[in-house]
C-alpha positions as CSV (number, residue, x, y, z in Angstrom):
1,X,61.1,20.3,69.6
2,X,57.2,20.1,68.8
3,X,56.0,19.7,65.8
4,X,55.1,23.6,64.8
5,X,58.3,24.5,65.6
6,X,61.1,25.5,63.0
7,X,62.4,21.9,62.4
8,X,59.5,20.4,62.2
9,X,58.1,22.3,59.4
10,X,61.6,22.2,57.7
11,X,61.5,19.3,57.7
12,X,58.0,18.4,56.7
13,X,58.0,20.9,53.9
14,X,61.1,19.1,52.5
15,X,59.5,15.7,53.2
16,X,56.1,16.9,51.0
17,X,58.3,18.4,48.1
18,X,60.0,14.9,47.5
19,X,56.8,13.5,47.5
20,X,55.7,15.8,45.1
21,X,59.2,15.0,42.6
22,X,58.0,11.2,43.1
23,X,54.0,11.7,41.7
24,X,55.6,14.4,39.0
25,X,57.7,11.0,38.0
26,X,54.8,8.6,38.2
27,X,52.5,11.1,36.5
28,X,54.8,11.2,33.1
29,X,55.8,7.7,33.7
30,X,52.4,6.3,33.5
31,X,50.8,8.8,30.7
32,X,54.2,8.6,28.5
33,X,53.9,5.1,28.7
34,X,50.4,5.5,27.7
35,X,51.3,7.9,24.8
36,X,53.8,5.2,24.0
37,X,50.3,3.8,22.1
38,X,49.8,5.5,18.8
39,X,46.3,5.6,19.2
40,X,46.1,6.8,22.5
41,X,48.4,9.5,22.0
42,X,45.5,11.2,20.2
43,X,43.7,11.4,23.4
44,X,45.0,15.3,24.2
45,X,44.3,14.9,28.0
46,X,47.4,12.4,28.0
47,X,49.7,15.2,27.1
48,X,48.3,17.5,29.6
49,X,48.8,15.2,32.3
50,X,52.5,15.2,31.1
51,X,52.7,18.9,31.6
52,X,51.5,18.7,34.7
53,X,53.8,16.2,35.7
54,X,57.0,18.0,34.7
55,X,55.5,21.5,36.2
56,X,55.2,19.7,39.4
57,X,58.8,18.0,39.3
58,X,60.3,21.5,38.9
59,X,57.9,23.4,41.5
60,X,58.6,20.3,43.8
61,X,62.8,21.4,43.2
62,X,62.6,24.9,44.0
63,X,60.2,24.2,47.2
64,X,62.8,21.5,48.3
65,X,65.5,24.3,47.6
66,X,63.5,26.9,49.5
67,X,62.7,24.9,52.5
68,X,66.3,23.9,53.1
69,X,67.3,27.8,52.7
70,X,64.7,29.5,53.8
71,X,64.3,31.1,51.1
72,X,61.5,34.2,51.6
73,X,60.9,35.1,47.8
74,X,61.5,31.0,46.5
75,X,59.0,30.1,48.9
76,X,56.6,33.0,48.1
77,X,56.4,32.4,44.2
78,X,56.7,28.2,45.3
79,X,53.1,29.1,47.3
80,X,51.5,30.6,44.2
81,X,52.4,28.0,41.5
82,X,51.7,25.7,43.9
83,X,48.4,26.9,44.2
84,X,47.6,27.4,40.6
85,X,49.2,23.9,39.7
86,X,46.4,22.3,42.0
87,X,43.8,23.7,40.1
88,X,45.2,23.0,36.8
89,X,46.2,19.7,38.3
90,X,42.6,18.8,39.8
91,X,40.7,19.8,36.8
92,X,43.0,17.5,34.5
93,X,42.6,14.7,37.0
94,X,38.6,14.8,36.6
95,X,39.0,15.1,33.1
96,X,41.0,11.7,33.4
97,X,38.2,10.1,35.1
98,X,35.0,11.4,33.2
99,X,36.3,10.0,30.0
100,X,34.3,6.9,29.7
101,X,34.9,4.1,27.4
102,X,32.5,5.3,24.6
103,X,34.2,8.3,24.5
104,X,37.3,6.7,24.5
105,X,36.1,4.1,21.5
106,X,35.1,7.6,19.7
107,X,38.6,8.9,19.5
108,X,40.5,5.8,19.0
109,X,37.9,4.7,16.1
110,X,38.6,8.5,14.8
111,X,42.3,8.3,15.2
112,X,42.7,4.8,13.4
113,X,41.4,5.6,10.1
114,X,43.4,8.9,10.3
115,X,47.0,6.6,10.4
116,X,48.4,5.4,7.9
117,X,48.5,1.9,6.3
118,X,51.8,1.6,7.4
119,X,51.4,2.8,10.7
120,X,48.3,0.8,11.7
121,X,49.9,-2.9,10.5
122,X,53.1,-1.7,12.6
123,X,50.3,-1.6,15.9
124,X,49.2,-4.8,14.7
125,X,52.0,-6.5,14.4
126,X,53.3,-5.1,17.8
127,X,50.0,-6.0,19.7
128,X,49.5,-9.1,17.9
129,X,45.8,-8.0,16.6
130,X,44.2,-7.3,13.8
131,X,41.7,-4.7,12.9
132,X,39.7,-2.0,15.5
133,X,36.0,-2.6,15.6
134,X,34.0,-5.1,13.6
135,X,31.6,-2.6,14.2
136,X,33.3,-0.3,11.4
137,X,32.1,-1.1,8.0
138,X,35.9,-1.4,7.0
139,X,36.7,-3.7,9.1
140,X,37.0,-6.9,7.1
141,X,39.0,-5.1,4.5
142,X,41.1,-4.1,7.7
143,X,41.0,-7.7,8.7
144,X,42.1,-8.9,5.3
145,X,45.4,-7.1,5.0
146,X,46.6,-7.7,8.3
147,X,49.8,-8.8,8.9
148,X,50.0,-9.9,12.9
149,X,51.2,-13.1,13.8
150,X,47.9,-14.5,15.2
151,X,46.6,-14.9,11.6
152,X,49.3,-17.7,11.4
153,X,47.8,-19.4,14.2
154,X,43.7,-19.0,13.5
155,X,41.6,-17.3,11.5
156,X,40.0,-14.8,14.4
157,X,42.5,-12.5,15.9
158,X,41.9,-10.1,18.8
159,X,40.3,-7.2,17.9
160,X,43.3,-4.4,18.3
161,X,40.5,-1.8,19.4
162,X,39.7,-3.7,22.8
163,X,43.6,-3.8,23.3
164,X,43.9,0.0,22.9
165,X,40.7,0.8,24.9
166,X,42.2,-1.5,28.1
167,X,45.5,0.0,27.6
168,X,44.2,3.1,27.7
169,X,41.2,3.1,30.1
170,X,44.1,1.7,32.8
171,X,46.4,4.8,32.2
172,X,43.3,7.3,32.4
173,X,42.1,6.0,35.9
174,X,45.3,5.5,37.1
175,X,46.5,9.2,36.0
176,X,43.4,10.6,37.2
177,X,43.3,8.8,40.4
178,X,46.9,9.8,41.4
179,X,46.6,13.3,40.3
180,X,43.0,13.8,41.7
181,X,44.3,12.5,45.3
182,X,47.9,14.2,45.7
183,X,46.3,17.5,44.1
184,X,44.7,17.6,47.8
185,X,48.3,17.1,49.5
186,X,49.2,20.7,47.5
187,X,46.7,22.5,49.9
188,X,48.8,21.0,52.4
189,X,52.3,22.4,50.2
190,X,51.0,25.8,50.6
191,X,49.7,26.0,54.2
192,X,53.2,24.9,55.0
193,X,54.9,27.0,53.1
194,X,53.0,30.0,54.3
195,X,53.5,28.5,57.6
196,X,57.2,27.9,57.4
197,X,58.1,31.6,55.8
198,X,56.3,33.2,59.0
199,X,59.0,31.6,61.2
200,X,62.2,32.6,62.2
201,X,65.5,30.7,62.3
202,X,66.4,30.0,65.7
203,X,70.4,30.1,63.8
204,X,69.4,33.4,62.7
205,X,69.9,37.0,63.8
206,X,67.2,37.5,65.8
207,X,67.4,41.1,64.8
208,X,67.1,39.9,61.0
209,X,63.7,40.9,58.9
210,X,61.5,38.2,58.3
């Protein structure tokens, strides 16, 4: 059978939707684990990208559904939010990557005074830090009541704003990167699809509407 035939594009198209179920995985893997921060759940990108990622794991279902079936009106509506999850998909993904570090210093700096006492010597304690930026004029009052373990080992602790900012510059290239490149492969999703509703079933009637 070659490769534009029925099978083949069966079984492509099924091959490309359990690709797509594995990125939608990755992609709320990786931005709930960077959510998991406290800080960096204030970044509002990170639950976009989490949307995204459960919108994809569902579209990537019914296409898997609709290829094995050959299902005409599954597959139709499976092109068109296909279509309109890449574009949703590729602008979130740039939006990942143009964040730069700066920006990302503005929200967490923002976010950290906006927590609670509470709260921020919890994120100490769990990162072993104390404080965000010395650059903050409240900083050694930060620095003072901290309650991390490194204060019983030496006077300086790490700075808990450069631990947030690495945590989270990591998750945002790594989200962006994966979405921006398989957001490509959903071109791909719907020339298939539209490919593989346009041909009949050798198993089928012949006589049958397609």
């Amino acid at each position: 059978m070659v490769c534009g035939g029925f099978s083949c594009s069966k079984n492509a198209l099924c091959a490309l939707n359990v690709v797509y179920m594995l990125v939608g995985l990755l992609l709320i893997g990786v931005a709930a684990w960077g959510k998991g921060l406290g800080v960096v759940s204030s970044i509002h990108i990170i639950g976009g990208v989490i949307a995204v990622g459960v919108f994809l794991l569902l579209i990537a279902v019914a296409g898997l559904v609709g290829a094995v079936n050959h299902h005409q009106v599954l597959l139709f509506f499976y092109m068109i939010i296909l279509g309109l999850v890449f574009i949703f998909q590729f602008g979130i993904s740039c939006s990942c990557l143009a964040i730069n570090r700066n920006k990302q210093a503005d929200v967490i700096n923002t976010s950290w005074w906006v927590l609670s006492n509470s709260t921020r010597h919890e994120l100490e304690r769990s990162f072993d830090c104390c404080g965000l930026f010395n650059l903050t004029t409240l900083h050694l009052q930060d620095d003072t009541s901290c309650s991390a373990m490194c204060k019983t080992r030496s006077s300086t602790c790490q700075m808990c704003g450069e631990m947030f900012l690495k945590h989270s510059d990591k998750a945002l290239k790594i989200l962006g990167g994966v979405g921006l490149f398989f957001s490509f492969t959903e071109i791909l999703g719907v020339w298939l699809a539209m490919r593989f509703r346009n041909q009949k079933d050798p198993r089928a009637n012949p006589s049958a509407f397609l």
